[in-house]
N, C-alpha and C positions, 0 to 999 in steps of 0.2 A: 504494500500500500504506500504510495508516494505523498509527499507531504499536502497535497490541492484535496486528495483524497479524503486524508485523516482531519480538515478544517472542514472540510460538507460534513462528515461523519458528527462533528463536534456540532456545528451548528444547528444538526434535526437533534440530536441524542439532548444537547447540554454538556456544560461542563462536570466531567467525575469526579472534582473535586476542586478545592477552594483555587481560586484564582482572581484574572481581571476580564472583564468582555473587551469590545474592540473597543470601546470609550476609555477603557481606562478604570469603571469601576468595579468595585470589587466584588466578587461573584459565589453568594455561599449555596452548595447542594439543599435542595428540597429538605434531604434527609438532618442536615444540622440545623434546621430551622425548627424542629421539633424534637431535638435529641433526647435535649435536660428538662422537656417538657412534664415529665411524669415525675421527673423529681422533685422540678417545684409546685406541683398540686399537691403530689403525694403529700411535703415539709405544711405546703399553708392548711391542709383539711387539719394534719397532726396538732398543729401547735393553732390552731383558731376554733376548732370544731370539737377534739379530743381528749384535750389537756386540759386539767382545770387549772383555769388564773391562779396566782401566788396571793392575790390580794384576796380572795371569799372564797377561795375552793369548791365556785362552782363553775361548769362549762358553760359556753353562752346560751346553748338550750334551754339549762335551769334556770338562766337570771333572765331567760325572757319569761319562762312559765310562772316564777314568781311576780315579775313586774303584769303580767296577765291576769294572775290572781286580785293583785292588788287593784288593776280597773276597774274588777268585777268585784269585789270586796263589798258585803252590805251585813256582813256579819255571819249571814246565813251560809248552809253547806250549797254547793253547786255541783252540778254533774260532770265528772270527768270529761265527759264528751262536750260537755259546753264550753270549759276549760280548755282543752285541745284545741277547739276552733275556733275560739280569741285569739288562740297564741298563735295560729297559723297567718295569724296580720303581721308577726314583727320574724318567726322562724319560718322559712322558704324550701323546708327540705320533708315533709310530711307528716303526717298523724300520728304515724305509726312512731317515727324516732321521738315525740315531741311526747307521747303514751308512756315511752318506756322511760324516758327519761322521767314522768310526774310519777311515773308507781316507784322507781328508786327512792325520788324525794320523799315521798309518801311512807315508805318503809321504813326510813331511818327516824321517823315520831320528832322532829326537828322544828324546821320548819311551817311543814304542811300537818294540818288537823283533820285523818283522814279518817270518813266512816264507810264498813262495808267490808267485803271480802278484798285485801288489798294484796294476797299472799302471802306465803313464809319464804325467807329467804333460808331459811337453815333447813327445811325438809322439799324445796325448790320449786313450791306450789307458784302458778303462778295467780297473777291478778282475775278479779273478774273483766270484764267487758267492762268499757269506759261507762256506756251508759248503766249502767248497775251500783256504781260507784261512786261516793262525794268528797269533796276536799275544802275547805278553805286555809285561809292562812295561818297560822296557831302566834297565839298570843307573846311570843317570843319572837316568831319574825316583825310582828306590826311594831312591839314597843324595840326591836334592835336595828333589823334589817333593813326597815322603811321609817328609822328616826332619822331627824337630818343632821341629830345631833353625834351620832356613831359613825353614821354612812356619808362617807362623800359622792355625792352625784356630778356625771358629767353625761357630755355628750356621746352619744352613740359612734362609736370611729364610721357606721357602716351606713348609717343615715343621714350622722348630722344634727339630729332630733336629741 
């Protein structure tokens, strides 16, 4: 193949790897435009979605469920499933994770003031059905969590709001 050859061949195929085109600028394969792709979603789910904050030790699913409760807060118990689907205004990712994440909080007698079949975590039972089951916020979150005098409040990094 003589060198006129191997330029047509370049120019239908593309370049196999990093260079310059005829301009002069620089030319990265299809393939490095998506390498370290999966790594950095893989790193932002981990550390934005995963890992509980160093500051309340909860993940951002719990401190929207909580801030959910508290809009809906009138003292009374609320339906899990009504609960869920407040919280699906400010959490983008479904029921089902936004579910499992209230029946953990619910389990640990903390926060959440849960009545109903909420499961055992130590014989692995699990929860009932959202609509079967009530929560609100228990008298230790309202007078800690949601004081302005404990808790520093800001802005949402993800809203703004």
């Amino acid at each position: 193949m003589d060198e006129n050859e191997h330029e047509e061949e370049n120019e239908l195929n593309g370049p196999e790897e990093e260079g310059t085109d005829r301009d002069g600028e620089k030319v990265i394969p299809v393939a490095g435009l998506y390498k370290d792709w999966f790594l950095d979603y893989a790193s932002y789910v981990i550390l934005e979605r995963a890992v509980p904050a160093i500051n309340d030790g909860l993940k951002p699913v719990q401190r929207r469920i909580l801030h959910s409760m508290k809009d809906l807060d009138d003292g009374r118990y609320n339906k899990v499933a009504n609960i869920i689907g407040h919280t699906m205004k400010y959490h983008p990712h479904g029921d089902a994770s936004i579910g499992d994440a209230l029946v953990q909080l619910g389990q640990k007698d903390l926060l959440i003031d849960a009545q109903g079949n909420w499961g055992n975590t130590l014989t692995g039972d699990g929860a009932a059905a959202p609509r079967y089951i009530e929560a609100r916020l228990s008298k230790f979150a309202l007078e800690v969590v949601f004081n302005a005098k404990t808790t520093e409040w800001g802005l949402s990094a993800r809203t703004g709001r």
